[in-house]
Residue, then its C-alpha position, 0 to 999 in steps of 0.5 A: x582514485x584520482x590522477x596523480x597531482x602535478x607540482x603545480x597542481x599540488x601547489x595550487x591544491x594546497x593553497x586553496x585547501x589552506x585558505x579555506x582552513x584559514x576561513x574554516x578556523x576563523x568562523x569557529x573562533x568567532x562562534x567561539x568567543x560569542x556572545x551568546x555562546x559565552x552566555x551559554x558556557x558561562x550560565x547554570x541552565x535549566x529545562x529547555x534551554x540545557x537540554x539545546x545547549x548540552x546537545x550543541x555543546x557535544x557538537x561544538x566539541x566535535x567540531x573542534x575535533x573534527x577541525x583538528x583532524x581536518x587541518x592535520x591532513x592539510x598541514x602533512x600535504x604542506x608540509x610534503x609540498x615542502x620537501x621538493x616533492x618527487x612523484x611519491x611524494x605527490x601521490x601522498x599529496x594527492x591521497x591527502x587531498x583528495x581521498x579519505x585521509x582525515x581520521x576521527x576517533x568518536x569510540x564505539x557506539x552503544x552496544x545495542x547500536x554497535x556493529x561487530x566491525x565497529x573500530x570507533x574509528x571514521x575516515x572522511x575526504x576533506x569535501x566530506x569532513x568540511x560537508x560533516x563541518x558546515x552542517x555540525x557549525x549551522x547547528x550549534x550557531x542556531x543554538x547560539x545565535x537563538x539564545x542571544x536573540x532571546x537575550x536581547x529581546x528580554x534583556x534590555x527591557x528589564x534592565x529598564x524596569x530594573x532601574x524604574x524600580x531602584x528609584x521608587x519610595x514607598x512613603x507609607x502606601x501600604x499598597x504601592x507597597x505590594x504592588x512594589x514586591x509584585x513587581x520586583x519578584x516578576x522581575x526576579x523571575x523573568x531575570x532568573x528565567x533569563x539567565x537558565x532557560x532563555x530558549x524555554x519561552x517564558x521570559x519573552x518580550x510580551x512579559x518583560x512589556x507587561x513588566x515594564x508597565x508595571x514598574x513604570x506604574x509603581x514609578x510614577x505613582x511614587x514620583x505622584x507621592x513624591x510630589x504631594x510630600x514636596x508640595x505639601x505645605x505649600x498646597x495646604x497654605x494654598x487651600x486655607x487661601x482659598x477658603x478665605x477667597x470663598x468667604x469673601x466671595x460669598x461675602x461679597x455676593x450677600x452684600x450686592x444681593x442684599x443692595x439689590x433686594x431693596x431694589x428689585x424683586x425676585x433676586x435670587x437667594x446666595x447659595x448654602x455656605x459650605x465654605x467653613x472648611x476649618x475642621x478639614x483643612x485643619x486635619x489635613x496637617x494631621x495627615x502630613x505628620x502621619x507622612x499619608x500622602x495618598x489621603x492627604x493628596x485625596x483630601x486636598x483634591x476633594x477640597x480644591x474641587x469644592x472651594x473651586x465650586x463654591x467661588x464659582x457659584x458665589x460669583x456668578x450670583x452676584x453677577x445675576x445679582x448686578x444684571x438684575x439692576x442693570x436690566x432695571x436701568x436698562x428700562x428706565x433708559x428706554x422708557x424715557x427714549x420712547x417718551x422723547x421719540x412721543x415728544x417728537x411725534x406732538x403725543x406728549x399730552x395723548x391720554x391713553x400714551x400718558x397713562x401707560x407712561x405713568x403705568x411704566x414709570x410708577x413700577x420702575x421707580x417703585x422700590x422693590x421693582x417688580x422688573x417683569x411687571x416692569x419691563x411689560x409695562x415699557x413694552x406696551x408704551x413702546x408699541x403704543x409710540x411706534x404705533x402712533x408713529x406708523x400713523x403719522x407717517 
């Protein structure tokens, strides 16, 4: 047993043993208004996370328990310190502070497990019931702080699925439709799983991620819908536009193909009219009225794509078509700078040079002009004048 405290020592012992209850009793309360214990208390749990929470929970009862002895003992030594302690009375102390003074009663052990002695009844050293403490409070804070991480791991996720999903319309899609109830029943799930057995594992961050896709999925592809609804009008005005730009386009190439034929050869045939859209484009109002915004989006796509093809084509043939003639003047031009570079040579009156000169200028002033012909002929007059000039130098 210990030696017998002086005054000063009692006082001292008190002290410390009632500022470390103060800490003591300021860890559990914060254990206790947590909020993963709330959680906990306040939920119908299931499976996994019952059986954890049902074992922490006898321990956090015994805690409190076993902290209600432990701060009587302190409060009776302070109390004798109170009264001007004679050497009775510091004995008392001493006992209190330093022998088994703090008494639990946890009833007799199952009858199987019951010793004959057994009295129900345990008595701990404050060391020991702070030891018997720390151990039962690491404990249930693993139970507890293990379910609020759980809860925010998950939580938060849903909740931003949650609200993907509150803002989606189906607009008639019969497949975002289901897609819609898929995801909201997941999310049902996860949420139930939240709440009763958050320990159990299965609502963990890599489901609510997939989830979140999901309904970031269902999302856009309603905002898509949205869209095409809003839009509708405007597109369908856009594409008659177009297929009236077609036209002209095709129009126009047939025109400059048509000036063209009559003055070169081998021009190039305007692509097949696909352009006579009407009967497509007058179903597309069809399909507004049905409110079928996926096909109406499909079948708007499909025909700009098209419109946007045949324009193309349309211009790039009249743009063969207008080189065509400029490949025409192109030789004529050059034809007659060769014939003044023959001037200037003093070869104007050469036979051979004049013949391929007439050659040259009969194809290309012959209509329709034959322009490879043509341009073979101007090349065999522009090697014969370059020859002659080589001679002369």
């Amino acid at each position: 047993m210990a030696a017998t405290f002086s005054r000063e020592q009692a006082a001292d012992a008190v002290a410390a043993a009632r500022d470390e209850r103060d800490i003591i009793q300021a860890n559990l309360l914060d254990l206790d208004g947590s909020f993963g214990k709330r959680l906990l208390a306040g939920a119908t749990l299931t499976g996994i996370t019952r059986q954890r929470w049902e074992s922490a929970a006898a321990t956090l009862a015994a805690l409190w328990e076993l902290y209600a002895a432990y701060s009587a003992v302190i409060d009776r030594a302070a109390e004798a310190l109170a009264r001007r302690p004679g050497q009775r009375e510091l004995a008392d102390i001493t006992a209190l502070l330093t022998g088994p003074s703090v008494e639990i009663d946890h009833g007799p052990a199952p009858l199987a497990l019951r010793n004959l002695a057994d009295a129900g009844r345990e008595q701990l050293t404050l060391t020991a019931a702070r030891a018997r403490m720390s151990s039962a409070f690491a404990e249930v804070t693993g139970v507890v702080s293990a379910a609020e991480q759980a809860w925010n791991d998950v939580a938060g996720q849903l909740d931003s699925a949650a609200a993907d999903l509150s803002g989606v319309e189906v607009l008639g899609d019969q497949d975002l439709a289901a897609e819609l109830a898929e995801v909201q029943a997941e999310l049902d799930r996860l949420r139930g799983l939240l709440n009763a057995d958050l320990l159990g594992g299965q609502a963990n961050p890599a489901a609510a991620d997939r989830l979140l896709d999901r309904a970031a999925a269902v999302a856009a592809r309603s905002a898509g819908l949205a869209r095409v609804r809003d839009g509708a009008k405007q597109r369908i005005a856009a594409v008659t536009a177009a297929a009236d730009a077609a036209r002209a386009a095709r129009e126009d190439a047939a025109e400059a193909r048509l000036r063209a034929a009559a003055k070169v050869t081998s021009v190039p045939a305007v692509p097949a009219d696909r352009t006579d859209l009407s009967a497509r484009i007058a179903a597309l109002d069809t399909l507004l009225t049905a409110g079928r915004w996926t096909r109406l989006s499909s079948e708007l796509d499909l025909i700009e794509r098209e419109l946007a093809s045949a324009t193309s084509n349309f211009r790039d043939t009249e743009r063969t078509v207008a080189a065509l003639l400029s490949r025409r003047d192109e030789l004529r031009g050059l034809l007659d700078a060769y014939k003044a570079k023959a001037a200037r040579l003093g070869a104007a009156e050469d036979p051979g040079l004049a013949a391929r000169y007439g050659q040259a200028r009969e194809l290309l002033w012959t209509a329709p002009c034959d322009l490879n012909a043509a341009a073979d002929a101007v090349n065999r007059f522009q090697q014969a004048v370059l020859a002659i000039g080589a001679q002369r130098l």
